[in-house]
Structure formats: C-alpha cells, structure tokens
N, C-alpha and C positions, 0 to 999 in steps of 0.2 A: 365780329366780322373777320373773318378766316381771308389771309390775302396769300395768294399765291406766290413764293417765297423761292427762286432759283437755290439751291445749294450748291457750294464749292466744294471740291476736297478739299480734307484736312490736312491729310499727311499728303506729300509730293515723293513718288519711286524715287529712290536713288539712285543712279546710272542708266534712269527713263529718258522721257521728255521733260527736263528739270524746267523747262522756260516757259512751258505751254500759256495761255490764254488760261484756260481752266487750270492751271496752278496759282495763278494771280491771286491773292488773298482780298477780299471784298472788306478795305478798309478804308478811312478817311487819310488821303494823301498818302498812301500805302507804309504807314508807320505800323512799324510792331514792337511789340516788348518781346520778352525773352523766350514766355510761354508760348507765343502765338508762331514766331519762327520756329523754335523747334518741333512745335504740331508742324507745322508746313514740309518743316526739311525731315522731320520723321528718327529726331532725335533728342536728346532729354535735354533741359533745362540749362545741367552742369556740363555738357559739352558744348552750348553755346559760349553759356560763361569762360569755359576753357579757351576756347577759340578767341573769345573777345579781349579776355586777358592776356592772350600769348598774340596778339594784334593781329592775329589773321585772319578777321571779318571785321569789316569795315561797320562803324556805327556811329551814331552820334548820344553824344554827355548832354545833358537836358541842364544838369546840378548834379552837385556831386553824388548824390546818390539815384540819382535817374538817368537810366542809359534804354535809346529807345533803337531798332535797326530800320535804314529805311529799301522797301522790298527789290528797287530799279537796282539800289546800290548792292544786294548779297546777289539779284543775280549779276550785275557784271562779276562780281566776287567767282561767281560758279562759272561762268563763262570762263573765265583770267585761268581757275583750275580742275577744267575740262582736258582729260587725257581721251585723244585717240589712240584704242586698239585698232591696229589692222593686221 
C-alpha cells in the first residue's frame, strides 16, 4: 500500500531563504546528527565537525562520543551570522 509521502529538500541554498518552512528537516523533535545537517546546510560532514570543534555551532554531547544538533538552535546560529549586503 503506496501512501502518499510530502518530500523535503535535502540540501538548503546558501545565502537563500536559509529559515524557510520548507527547509525544516521532517524529524523527531528536530534532532540531527552530523550527516543529516550537512545534507540540509549543503556542506560535508568535516565542516560540520570543524565548526563544532572550533565551537561555532551550537550542539548538544548526548555521551562522550554522541554529539547530536538541534535544528531551532543552528538556525538561530544562521540567524546570529546572517550579513546584510546592501
């Protein structure tokens, strides 16, 4: 039985509409790991990691080796470093 299935985008433009409604990731309590942000923000794995190790994306330590982002918190993140061109 085939059930009709809304798709999200994967990746989110960069210097788009980063906050859209249709950027929101269709998850449980909008928890992501590592692979699933960088599909969204449209960038690899090891620049997330870069960013989270040089502390500038905000995330949460689960255990010491489980580190999960949650989605409200990278976008205020993007929001905080959103430059106006004018």
């Amino acid at each position: 039985m085939a059930e009709n299935i809304e798709h999200k985008p994967k990746a989110v433009q960069i210097g788009a509409d980063l906050l859209s409604d249709q950027a929101r990731p269709a998850v449980a309590n909008d928890i992501l790991d590592d692979r699933a942000l960088a599909q969204l923000l449209g960038v690899t794995t090891r620049t997330i990691r870069l960013w989270r190790d040089r502390r500038k994306l905000p995330f949460l330590r689960l255990t010491p080796r489980v580190v999960r982002f949650r989605w409200s918190d990278v976008q205020r993140w993007m929001d905080a470093a959103r430059t106006v061109i004018s």
